[in-house]
N, C-alpha and C positions, 0 to 999 in steps of 0.2 A: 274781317267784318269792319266797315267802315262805322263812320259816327251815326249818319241818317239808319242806320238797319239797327243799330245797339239803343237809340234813340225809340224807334217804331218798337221795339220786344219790352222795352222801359215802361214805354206807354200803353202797350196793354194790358197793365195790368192794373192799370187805373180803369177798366170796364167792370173791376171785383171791385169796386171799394169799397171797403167793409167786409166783405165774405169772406168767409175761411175756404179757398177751392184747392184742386189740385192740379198742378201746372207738371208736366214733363219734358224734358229737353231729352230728345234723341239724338247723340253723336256731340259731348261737352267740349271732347278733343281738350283745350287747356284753358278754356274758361272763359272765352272774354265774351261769348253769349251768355254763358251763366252767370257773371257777374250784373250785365247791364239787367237780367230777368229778375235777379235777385232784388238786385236793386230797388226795381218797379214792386217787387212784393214788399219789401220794406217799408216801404213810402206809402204804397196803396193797401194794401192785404194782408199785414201781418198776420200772424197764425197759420198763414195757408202751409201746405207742402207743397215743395220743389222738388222733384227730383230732376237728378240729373244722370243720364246712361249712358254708359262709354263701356267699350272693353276696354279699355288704357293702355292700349300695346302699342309700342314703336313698334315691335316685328309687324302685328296687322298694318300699320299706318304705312309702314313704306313697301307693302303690296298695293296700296291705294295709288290711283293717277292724280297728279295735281295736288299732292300735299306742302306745304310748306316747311322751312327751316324748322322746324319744331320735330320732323321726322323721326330723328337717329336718337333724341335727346328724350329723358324721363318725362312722358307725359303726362304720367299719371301725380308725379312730384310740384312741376308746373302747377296742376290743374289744381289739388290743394295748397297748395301758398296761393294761388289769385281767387279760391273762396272760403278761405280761412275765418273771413269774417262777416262771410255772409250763410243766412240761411239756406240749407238745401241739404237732401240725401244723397248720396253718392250711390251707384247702384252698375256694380262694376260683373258687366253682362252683355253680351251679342244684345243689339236691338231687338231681335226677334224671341228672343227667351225673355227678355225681362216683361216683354207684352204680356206675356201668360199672366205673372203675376196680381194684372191689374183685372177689373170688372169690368164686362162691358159698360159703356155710360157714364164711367164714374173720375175721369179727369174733363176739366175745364178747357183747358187750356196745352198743347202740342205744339211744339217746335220742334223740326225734321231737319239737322244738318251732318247725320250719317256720312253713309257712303255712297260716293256721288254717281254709281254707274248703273243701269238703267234697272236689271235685275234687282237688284240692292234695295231700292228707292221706292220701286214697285213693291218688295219686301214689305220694307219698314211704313209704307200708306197701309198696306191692307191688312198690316197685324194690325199697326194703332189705331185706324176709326174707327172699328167696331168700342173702341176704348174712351174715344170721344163724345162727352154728353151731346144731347142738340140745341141748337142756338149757340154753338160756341164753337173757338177754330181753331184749326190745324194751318199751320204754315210752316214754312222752310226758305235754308239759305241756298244760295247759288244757281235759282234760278237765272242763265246766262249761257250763251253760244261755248261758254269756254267748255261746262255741261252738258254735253247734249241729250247723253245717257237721263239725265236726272230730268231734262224738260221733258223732253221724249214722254217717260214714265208718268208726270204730273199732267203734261197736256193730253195722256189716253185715257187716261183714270178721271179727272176732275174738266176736262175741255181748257181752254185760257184759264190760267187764273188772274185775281187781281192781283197786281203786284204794287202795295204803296209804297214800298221804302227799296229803290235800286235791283236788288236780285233777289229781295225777299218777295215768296210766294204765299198766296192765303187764301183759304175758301171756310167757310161756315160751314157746319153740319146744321142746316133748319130743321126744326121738330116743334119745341116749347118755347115760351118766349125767356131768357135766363138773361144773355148776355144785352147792357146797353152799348148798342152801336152809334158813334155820332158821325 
């Protein structure tokens, strides 16, 4: 995750300023999305809840295509040492089972950087929106050629998305008016 995409997740969470919401990251892997998220709730939305959902298995990760040096090594060790001092729940679960836990409608804010292959992706969109309030978004990393599996599944479900920040994707759930978009 480069600087512009850890930047773009920072910055949404100045659309809550002030509110107590509920923000979920799907797929934390070792943190450096959940840090720059946390961050933005720091700054903008204290009180909120963060969760963040990973299985934390190197054996899962290195059945994944396109993982990085982080593979063979404790990710789940990584992942709290880099948010040791940030707020957030840990929520160490398959995407698709920790979905159950939540109400429909009743998180704000989703960020999707799971697992990248087409099934999976397709997965993890159609547990979480029913999870997502309206007026407020869902986005994910990797949208990108290197992907295909993962655009493939975003561009049948959702059409193009906007992409502002590199290979981050995003679409609004419209309904109520909640979130301010600028």
């Amino acid at each position: 995750m480069n600087k512009e995409e850890r930047k773009y997740l920072e910055k949404q969470m100045k659309h809550f300023k002030g509110q107590k919401v509920v923000i979920v990251e799907v797929g934390s892997f070792v943190g450096i999305s959940s840090m720059a998220i946390s961050k933005g709730v720091k700054e903008f939305c204290p009180g909120s809840l963060f969760y963040c959902v990973d299985i934390f298995s190197p054996e899962w990760y290195k059945k994944c295509s396109g993982i990085s040096k982080y593979a063979f090594e404790d990710i789940e060790r990584i992942f709290d040492k880099n948010m040791r001092k940030n707020p957030h729940v840990k929520i160490k679960k398959l995407s698709i089972e920790a979905a159950k836990d939540f109400k429909d409608e009743s998180i704000d804010f989703i960020f999707i950087d799971a697992d990248h292959r087409y099934e999976p992706v397709c997965a993890d969109i159609q547990a979480w929106l029913p999870k997502l309030k309206k007026d407020c978004i869902m986005c994910g990393h990797d949208y990108s050629k290197k992907f295909p599996g993962l655009m493939k599944a975003v561009d049948e479900i959702f059409g193009k998305p906007n992409l502002p920040a590199r290979s981050i994707w995003e679409i609004i759930k419209w309904g109520c008016a909640r979130l301010r978009i600028k």
